[in-house]
TORPA-4810 file (N, C-alpha, C, O; in nm, 3 decimals):
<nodes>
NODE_1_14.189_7.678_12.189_14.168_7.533_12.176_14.054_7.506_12.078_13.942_7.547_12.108_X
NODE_2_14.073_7.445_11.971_13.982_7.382_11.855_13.894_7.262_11.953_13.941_7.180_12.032_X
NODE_3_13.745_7.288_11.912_13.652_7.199_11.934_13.567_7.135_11.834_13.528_7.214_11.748_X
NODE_4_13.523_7.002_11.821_13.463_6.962_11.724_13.320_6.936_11.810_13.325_6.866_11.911_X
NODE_5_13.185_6.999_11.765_13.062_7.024_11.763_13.048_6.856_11.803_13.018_6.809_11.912_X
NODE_6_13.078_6.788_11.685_12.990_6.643_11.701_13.036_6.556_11.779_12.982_6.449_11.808_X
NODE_7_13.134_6.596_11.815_13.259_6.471_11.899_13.207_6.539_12.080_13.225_6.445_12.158_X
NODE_8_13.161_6.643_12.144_13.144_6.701_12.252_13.029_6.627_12.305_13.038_6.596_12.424_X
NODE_9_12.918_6.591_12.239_12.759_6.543_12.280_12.830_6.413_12.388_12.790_6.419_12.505_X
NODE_10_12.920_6.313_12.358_13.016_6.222_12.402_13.074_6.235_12.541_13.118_6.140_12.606_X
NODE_11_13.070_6.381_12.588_13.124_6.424_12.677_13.019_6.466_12.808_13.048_6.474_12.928_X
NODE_12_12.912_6.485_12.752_12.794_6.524_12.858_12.740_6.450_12.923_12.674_6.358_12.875_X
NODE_13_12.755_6.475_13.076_12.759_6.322_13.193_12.643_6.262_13.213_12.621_6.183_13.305_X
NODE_14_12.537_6.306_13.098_12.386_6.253_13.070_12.376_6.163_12.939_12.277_6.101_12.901_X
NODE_15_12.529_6.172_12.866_12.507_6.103_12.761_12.406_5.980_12.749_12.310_5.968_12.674_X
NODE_16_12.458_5.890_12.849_12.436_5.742_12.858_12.282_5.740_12.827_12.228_5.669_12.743_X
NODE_17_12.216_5.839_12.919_12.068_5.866_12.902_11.992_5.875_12.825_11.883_5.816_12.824_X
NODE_18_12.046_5.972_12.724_11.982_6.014_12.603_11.962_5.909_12.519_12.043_5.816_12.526_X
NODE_19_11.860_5.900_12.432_11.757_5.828_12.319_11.792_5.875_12.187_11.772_5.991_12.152_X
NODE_20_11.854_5.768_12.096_11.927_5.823_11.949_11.835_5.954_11.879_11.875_6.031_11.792_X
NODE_21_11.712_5.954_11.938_11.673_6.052_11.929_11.671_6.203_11.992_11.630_6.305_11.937_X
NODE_22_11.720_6.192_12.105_11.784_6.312_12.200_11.907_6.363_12.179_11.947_6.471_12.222_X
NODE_23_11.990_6.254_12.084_12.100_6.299_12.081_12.080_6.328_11.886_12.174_6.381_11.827_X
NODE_24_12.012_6.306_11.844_12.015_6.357_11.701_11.985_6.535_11.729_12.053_6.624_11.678_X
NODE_25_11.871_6.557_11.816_11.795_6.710_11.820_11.947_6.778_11.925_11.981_6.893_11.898_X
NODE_26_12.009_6.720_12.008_12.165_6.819_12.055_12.215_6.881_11.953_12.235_7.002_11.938_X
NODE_27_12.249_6.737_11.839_12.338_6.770_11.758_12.335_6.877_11.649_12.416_6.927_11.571_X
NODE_28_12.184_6.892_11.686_12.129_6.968_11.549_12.128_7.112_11.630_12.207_7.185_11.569_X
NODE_29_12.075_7.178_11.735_12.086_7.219_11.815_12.153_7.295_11.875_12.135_7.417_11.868_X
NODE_30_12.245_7.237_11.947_12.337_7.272_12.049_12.465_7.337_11.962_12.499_7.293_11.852_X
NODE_31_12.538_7.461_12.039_12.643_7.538_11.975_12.734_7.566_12.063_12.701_7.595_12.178_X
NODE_32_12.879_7.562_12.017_12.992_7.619_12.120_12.958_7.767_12.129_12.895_7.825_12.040_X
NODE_33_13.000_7.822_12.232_12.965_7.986_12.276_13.090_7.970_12.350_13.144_7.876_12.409_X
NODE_34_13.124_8.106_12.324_13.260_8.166_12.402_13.225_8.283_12.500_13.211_8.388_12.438_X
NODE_35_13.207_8.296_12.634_13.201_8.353_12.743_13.346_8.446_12.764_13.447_8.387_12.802_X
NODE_36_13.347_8.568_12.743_13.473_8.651_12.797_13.481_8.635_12.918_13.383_8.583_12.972_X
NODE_37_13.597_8.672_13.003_13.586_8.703_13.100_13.515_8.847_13.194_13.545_8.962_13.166_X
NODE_38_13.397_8.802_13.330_13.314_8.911_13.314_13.189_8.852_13.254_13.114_8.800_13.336_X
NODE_39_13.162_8.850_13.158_13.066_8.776_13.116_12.902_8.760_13.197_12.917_8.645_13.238_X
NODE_40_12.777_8.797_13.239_12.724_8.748_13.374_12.582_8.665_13.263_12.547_8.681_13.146_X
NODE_41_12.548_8.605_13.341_12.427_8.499_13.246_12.324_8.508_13.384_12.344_8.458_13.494_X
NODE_42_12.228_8.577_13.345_12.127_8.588_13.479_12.025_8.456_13.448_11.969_8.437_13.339_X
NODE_43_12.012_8.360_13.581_11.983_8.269_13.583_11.786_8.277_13.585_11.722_8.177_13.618_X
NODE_44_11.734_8.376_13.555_11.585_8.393_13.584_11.557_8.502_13.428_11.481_8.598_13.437_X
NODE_45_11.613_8.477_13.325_11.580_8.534_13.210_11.454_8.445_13.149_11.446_8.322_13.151_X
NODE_46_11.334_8.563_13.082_11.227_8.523_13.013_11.214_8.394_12.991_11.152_8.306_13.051_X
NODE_47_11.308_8.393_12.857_11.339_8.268_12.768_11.444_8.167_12.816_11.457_8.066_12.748_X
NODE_48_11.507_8.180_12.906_11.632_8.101_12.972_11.752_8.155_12.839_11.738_8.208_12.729_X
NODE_49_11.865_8.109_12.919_11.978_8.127_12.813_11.984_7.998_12.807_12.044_7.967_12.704_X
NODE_50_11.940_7.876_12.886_11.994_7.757_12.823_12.051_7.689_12.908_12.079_7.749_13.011_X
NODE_51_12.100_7.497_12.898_12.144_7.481_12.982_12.322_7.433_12.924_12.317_7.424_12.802_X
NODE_52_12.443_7.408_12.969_12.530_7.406_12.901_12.643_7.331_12.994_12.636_7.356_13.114_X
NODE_53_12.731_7.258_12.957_12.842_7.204_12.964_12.984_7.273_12.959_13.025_7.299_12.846_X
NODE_54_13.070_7.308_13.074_13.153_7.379_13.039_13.291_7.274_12.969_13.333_7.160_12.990_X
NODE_55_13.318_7.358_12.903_13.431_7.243_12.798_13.593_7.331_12.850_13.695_7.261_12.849_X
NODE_56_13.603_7.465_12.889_13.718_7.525_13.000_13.674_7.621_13.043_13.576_7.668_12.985_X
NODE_57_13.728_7.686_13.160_13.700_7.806_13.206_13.655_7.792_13.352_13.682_7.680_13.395_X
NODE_58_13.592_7.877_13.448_13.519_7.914_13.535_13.397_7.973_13.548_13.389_8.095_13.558_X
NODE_59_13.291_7.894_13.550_13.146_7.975_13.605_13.140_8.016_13.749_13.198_7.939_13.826_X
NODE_60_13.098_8.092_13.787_13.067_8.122_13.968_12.899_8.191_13.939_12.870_8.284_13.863_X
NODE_61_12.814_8.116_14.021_12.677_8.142_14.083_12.708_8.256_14.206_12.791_8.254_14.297_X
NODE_62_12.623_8.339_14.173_12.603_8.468_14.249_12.458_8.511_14.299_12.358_8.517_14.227_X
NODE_63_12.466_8.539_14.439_12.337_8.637_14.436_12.403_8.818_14.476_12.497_8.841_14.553_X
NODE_64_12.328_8.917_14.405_12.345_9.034_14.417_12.224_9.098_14.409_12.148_9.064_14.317_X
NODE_65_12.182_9.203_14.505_12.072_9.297_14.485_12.137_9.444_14.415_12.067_9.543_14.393_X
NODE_66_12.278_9.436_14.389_12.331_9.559_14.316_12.382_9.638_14.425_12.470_9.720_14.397_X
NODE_67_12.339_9.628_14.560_12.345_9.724_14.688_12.510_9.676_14.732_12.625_9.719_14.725_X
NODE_68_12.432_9.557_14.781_12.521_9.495_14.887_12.659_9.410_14.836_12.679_9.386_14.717_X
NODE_69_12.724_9.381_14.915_12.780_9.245_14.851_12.785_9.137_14.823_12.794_9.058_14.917_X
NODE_70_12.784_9.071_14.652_12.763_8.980_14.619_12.821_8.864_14.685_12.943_8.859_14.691_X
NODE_71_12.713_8.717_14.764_12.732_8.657_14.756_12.698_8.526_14.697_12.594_8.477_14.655_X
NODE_72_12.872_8.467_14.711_12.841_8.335_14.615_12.841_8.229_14.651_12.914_8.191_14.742_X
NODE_73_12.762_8.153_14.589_12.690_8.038_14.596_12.785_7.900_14.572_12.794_7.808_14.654_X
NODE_74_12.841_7.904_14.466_12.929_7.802_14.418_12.996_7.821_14.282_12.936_7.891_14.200_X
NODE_75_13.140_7.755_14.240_13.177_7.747_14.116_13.175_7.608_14.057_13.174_7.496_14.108_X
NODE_76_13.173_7.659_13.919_13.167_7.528_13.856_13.268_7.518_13.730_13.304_7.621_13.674_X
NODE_77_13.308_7.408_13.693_13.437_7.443_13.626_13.443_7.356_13.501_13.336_7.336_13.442_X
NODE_78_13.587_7.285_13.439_13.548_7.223_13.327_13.533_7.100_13.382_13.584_7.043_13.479_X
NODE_79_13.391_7.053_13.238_13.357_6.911_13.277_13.230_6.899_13.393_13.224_6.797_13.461_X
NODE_80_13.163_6.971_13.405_13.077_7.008_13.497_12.956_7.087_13.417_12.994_7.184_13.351_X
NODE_81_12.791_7.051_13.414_12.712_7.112_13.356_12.649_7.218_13.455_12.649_7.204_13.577_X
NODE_82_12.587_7.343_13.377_12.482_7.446_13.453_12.348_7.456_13.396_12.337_7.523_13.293_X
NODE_83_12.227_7.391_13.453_12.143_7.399_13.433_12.024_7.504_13.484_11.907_7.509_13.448_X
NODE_84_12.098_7.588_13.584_12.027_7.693_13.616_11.961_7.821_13.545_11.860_7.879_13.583_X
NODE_85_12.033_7.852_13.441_12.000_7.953_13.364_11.880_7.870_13.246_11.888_7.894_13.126_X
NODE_86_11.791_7.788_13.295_11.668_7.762_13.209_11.591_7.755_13.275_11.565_7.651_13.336_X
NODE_87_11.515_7.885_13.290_11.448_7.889_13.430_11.294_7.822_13.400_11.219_7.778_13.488_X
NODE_88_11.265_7.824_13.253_11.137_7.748_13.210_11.096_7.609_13.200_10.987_7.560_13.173_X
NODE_89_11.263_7.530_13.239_11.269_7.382_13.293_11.262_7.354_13.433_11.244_7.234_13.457_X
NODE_90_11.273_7.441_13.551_11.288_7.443_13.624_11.165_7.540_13.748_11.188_7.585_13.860_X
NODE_91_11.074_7.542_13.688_10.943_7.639_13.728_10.954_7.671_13.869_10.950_7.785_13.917_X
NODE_92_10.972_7.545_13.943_10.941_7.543_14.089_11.037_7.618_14.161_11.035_7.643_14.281_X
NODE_93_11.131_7.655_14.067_11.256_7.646_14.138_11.349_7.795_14.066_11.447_7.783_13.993_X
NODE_94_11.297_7.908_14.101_11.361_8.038_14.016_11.323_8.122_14.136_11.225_8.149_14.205_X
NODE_95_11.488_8.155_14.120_11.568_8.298_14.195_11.620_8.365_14.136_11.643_8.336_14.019_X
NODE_96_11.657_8.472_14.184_11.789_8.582_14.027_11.906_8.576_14.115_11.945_8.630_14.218_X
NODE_97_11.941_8.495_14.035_12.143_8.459_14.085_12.175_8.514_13.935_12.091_8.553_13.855_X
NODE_98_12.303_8.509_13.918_12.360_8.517_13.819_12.495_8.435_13.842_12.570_8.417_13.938_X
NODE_99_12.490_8.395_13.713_12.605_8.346_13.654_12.738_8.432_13.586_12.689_8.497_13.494_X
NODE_100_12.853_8.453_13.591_12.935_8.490_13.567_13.108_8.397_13.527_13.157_8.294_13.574_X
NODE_101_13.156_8.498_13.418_13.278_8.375_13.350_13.377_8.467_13.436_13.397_8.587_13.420_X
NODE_102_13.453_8.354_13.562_13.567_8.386_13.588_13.658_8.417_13.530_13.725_8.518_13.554_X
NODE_103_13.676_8.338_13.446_13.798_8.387_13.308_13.756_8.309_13.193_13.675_8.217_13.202_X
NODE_104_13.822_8.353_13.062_13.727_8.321_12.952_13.706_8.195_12.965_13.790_8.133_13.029_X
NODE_105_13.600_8.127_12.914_13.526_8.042_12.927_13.478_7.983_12.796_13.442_8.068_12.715_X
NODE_106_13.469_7.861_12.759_13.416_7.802_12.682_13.336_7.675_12.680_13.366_7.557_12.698_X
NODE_107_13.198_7.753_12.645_13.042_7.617_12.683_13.006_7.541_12.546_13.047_7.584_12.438_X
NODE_108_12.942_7.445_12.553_12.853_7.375_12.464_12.739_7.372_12.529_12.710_7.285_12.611_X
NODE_109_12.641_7.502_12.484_12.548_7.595_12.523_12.392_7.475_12.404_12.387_7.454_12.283_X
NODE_110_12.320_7.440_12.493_12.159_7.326_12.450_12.108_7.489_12.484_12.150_7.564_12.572_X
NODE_111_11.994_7.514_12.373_11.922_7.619_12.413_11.799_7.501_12.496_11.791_7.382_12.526_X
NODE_112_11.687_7.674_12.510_11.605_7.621_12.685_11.495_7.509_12.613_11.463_7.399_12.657_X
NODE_113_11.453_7.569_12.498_11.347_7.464_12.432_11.373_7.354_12.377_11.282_7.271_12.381_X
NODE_114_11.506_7.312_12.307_11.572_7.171_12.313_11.594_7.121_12.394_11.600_6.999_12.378_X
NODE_115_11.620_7.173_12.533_11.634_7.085_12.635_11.516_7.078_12.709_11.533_7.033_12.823_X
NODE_116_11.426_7.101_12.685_11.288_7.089_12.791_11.245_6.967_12.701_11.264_6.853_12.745_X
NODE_117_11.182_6.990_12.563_11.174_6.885_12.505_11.216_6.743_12.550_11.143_6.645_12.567_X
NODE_118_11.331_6.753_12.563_11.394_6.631_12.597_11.377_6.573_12.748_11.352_6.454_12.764_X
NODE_119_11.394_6.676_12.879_11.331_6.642_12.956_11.209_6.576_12.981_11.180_6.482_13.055_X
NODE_120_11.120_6.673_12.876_10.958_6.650_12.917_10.925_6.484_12.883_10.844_6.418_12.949_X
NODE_121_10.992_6.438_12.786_11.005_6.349_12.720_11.089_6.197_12.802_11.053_6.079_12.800_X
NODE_122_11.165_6.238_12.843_11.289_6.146_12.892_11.305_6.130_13.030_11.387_6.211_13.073_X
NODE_123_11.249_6.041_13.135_11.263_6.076_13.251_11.376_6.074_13.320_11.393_6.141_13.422_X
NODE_124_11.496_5.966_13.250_11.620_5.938_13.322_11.713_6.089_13.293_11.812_6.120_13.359_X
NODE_125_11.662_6.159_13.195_11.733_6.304_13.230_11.697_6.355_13.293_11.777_6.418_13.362_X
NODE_126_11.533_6.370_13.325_11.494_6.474_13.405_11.508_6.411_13.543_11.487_6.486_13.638_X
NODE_127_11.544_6.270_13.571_11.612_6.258_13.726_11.752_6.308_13.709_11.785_6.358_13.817_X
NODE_128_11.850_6.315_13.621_11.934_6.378_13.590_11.957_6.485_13.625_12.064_6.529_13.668_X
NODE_129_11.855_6.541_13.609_11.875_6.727_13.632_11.873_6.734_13.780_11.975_6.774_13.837_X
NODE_130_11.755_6.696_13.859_11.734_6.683_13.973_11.856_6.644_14.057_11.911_6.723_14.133_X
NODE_131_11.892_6.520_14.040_11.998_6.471_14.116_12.137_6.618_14.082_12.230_6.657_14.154_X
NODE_132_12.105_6.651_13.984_12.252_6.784_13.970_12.181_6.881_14.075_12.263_6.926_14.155_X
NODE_133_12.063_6.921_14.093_12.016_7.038_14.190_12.038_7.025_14.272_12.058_7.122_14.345_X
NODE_134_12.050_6.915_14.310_12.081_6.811_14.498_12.170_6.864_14.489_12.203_6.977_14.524_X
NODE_135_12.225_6.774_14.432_12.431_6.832_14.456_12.434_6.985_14.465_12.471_7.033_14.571_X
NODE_136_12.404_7.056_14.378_12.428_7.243_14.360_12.338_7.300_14.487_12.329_7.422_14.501_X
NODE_137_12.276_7.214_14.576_12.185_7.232_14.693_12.278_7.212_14.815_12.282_7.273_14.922_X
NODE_138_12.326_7.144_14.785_12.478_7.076_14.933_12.561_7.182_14.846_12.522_7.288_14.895_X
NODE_139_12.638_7.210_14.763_12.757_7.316_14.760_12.705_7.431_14.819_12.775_7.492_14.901_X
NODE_140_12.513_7.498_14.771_12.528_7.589_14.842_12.577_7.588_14.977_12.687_7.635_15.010_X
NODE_141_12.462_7.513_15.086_12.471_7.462_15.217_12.617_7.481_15.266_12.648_7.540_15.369_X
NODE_142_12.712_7.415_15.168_12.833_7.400_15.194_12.933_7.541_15.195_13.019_7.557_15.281_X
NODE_143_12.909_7.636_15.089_12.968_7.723_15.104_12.907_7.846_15.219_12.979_7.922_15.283_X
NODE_144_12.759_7.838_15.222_12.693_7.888_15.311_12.775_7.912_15.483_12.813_8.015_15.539_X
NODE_145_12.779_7.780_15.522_12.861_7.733_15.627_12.980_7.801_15.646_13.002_7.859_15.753_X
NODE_146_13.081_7.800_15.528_13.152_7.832_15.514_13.174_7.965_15.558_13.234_7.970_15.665_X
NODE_147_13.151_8.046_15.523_13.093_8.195_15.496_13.050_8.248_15.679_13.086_8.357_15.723_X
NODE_148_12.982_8.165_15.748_12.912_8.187_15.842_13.055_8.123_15.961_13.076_8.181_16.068_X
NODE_149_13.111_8.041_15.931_13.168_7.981_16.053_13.314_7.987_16.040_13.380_8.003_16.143_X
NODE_150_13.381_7.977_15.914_13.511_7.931_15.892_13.563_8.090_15.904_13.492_8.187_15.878_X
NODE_151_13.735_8.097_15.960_13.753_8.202_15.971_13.835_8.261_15.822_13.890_8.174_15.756_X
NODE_152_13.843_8.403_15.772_13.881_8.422_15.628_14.015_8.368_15.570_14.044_8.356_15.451_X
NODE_153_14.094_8.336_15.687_14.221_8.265_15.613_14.193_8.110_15.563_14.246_8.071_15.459_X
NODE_154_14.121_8.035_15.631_14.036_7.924_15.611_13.977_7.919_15.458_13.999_7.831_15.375_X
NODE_155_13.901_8.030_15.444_13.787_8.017_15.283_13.881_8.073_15.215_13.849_8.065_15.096_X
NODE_156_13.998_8.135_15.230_14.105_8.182_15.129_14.190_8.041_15.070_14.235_8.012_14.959_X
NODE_157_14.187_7.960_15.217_14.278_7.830_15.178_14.162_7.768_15.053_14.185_7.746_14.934_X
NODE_158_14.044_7.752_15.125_13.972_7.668_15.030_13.950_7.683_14.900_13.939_7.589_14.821_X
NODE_159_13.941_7.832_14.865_13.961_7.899_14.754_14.038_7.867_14.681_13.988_7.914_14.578_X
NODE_160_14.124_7.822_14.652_14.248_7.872_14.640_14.304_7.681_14.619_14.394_7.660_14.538_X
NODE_161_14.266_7.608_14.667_14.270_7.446_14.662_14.176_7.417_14.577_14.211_7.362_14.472_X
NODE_162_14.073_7.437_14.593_13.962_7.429_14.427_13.997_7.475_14.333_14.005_7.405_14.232_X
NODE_163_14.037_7.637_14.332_14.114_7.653_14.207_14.230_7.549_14.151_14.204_7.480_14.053_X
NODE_164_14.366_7.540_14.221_14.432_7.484_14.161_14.395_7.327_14.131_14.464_7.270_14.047_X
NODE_165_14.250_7.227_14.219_14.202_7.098_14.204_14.150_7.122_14.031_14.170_7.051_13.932_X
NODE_166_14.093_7.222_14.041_14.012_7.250_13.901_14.060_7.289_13.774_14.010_7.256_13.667_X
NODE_167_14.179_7.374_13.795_14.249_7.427_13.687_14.331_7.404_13.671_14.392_7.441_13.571_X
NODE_168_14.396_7.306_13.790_14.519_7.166_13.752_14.654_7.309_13.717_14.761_7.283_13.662_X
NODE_169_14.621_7.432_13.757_14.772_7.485_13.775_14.771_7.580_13.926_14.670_7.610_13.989_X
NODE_170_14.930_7.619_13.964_14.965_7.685_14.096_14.984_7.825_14.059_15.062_7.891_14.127_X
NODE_171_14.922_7.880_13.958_14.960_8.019_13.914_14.761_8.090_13.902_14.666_8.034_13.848_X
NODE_172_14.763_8.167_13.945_14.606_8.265_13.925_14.641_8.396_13.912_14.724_8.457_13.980_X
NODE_173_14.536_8.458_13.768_14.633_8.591_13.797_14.459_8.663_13.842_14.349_8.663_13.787_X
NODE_174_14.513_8.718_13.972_14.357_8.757_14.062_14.381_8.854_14.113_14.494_8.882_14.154_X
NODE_175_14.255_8.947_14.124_14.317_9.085_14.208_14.237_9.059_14.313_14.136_8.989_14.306_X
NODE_176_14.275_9.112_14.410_14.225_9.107_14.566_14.043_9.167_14.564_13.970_9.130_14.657_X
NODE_177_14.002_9.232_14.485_13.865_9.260_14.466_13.798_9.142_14.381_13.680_9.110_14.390_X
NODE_178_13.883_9.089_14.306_13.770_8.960_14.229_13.797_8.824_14.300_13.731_8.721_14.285_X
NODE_179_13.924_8.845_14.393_13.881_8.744_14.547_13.768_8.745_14.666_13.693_8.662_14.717_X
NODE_180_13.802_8.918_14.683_13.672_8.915_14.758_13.514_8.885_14.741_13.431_8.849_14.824_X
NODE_181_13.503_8.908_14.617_13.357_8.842_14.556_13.327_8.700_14.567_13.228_8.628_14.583_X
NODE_182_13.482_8.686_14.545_13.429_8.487_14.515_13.413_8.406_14.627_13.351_8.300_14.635_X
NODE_183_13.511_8.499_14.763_13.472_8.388_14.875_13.386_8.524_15.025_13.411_8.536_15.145_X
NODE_184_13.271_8.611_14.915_13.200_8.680_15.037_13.250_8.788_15.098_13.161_8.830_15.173_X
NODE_185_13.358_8.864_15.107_13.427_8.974_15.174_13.476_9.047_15.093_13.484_9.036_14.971_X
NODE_186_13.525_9.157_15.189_13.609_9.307_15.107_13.757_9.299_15.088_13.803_9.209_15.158_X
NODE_187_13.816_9.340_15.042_13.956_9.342_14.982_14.007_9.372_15.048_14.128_9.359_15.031_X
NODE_188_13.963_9.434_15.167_14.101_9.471_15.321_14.150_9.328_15.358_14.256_9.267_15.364_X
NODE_189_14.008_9.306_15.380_14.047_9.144_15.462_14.089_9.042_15.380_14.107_8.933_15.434_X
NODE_190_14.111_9.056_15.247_14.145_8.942_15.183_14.298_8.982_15.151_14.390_8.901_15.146_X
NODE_191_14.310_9.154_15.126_14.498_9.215_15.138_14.579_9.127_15.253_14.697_9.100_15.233_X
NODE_192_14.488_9.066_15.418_14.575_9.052_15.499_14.572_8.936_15.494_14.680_8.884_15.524_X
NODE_193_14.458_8.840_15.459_14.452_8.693_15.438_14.561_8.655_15.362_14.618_8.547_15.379_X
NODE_194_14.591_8.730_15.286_14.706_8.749_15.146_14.805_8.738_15.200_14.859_8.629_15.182_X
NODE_195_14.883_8.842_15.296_14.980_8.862_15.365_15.039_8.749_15.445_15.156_8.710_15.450_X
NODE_196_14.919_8.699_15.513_14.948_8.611_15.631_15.009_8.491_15.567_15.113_8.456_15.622_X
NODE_197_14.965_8.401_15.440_14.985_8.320_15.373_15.090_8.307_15.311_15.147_8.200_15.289_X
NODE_198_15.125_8.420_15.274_15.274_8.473_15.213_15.359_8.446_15.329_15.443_8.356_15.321_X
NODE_199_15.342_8.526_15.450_15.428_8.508_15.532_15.496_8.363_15.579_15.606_8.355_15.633_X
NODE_200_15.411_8.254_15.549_15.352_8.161_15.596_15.492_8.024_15.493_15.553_7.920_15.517_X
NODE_201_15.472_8.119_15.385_15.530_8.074_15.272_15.464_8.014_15.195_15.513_7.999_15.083_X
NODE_202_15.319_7.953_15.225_15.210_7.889_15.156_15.163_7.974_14.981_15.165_7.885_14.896_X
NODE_203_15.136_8.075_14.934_15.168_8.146_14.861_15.268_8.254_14.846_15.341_8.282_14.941_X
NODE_204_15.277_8.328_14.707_15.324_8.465_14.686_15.224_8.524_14.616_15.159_8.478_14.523_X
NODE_205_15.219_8.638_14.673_15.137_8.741_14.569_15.212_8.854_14.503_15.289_8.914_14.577_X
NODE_206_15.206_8.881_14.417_15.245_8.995_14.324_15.216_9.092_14.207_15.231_9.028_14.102_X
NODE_207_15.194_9.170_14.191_15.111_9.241_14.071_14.980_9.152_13.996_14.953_9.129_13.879_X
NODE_208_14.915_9.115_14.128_14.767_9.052_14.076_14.798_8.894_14.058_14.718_8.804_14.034_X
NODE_209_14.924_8.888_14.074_14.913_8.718_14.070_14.948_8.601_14.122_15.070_8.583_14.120_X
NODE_210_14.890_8.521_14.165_14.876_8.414_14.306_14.937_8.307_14.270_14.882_8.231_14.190_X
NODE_211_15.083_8.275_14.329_15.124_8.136_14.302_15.133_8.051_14.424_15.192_8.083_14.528_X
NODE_212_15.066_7.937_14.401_15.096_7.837_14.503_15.245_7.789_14.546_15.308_7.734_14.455_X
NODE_213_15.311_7.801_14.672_15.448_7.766_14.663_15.474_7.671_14.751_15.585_7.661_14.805_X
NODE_214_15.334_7.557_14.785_15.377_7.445_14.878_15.190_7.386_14.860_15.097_7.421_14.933_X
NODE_215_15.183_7.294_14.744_15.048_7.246_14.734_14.977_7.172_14.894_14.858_7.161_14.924_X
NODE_216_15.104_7.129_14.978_15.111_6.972_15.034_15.064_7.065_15.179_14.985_7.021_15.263_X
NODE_217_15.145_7.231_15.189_15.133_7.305_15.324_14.967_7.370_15.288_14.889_7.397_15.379_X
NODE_218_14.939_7.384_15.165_14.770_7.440_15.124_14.676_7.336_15.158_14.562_7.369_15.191_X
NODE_219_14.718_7.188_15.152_14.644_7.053_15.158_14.653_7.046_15.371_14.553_7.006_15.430_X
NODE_220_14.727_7.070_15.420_14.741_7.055_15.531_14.679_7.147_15.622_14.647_7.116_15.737_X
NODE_221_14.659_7.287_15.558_14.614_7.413_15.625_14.468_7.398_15.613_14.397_7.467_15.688_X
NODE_222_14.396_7.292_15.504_14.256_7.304_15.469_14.160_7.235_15.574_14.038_7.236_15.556_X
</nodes>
């Protein structure tokens, strides 16, 4: 998909905010970046990587000590900004999560010192930012919960309804190990979560790939 640099600034849900002068230093600034899939953006780097706008794709927030198993925090998708990975705008407030591209991905990536600038400067962004931490503060909470109370066929449904809310299709091509990461568990339990659903008729699975085969029985099971 072709993107035009100057036509995107239009699209960032802070536009309204910005000062013909905030939006002259984006324009000058700010660059499309292409995220492979895999991809990980550690949210507590020196210099920050920046804060960015996803224009398609999948981000997922992670915590990992490398040991254990990664859990995650929340995804974020197109049309949705990540301001976590500028950890020098955000002082009070740095952990090592990482960021990672579900599948390729494409940002309109503000590096960390154009956008502090503008913060430091602009207060209706920097309530901006804040009010986005709130929110990314309740998804944690929210998936947290999740994780702790709901049983795994439950966070498989939910999974799995965000995806297709977000990516607006009934097809994922996913292997049972890059499920288990995304909603907290191991691939046994997500092989039978798999099964049961199938059985169910609610999905099919097959050589890695997940089709929805009743949106309305996935909307009802949630």
């Amino acid at each position: 998909m072709l993107y035009l640099s100057a036509d995107i600034i239009k699209q960032l849900p802070f536009y309204d905010k910005l000062t013909d002068a905030d939006k002259q230093l984006i324009r000058q600034r700010a660059i499309i970046n292409f995220l492979p899939k895999g991809k990980i953006i550690s949210c507590y780097e020196k210099q920050g990587f920046g804060v960015f706008y996803i224009l398609d794709g999948e981000i997922r927030l992670f915590l990992s000590d490398g040991e254990h198993r990664p859990i995650t925090l929340f995804s974020a998708y197109a049309g949705e900004m990540s301001v976590l990975s500028a950890s020098c705008i955000l002082t009070p407030i740095s952990f090592e999560a990482h960021q990672r591209a579900e599948i390729d991905t494409t940002i309109y990536l503000i590096d960390t010192e154009c956008f502090k600038e503008i913060v430091d400067r602009n207060l209706q962004v920097r309530c901006y930012v804040y009010e986005l931490l709130a929110e990314r503060f309740s998804s944690v909470i929210e998936n947290i919960q999740s994780i702790l109370f709901d049983d795994i066929e439950q966070r498989l449904i939910n999974f799995l309804f965000r995806k297709h809310f977000s990516l607006k299709t009934e097809e994922f091509k996913l292997t049972q190990t890059e499920i288990a990461e995304a909603i907290s568990t191991s691939r046994e339990v997500v092989g039978r979560a798999l099964k049961k659903l199938s059985e169910k008729k609610v999905i099919s699975y097959e050589k890695g790939v997940i089709k929805i085969l009743s949106v309305e029985k996935l909307k009802i099971n949630r």
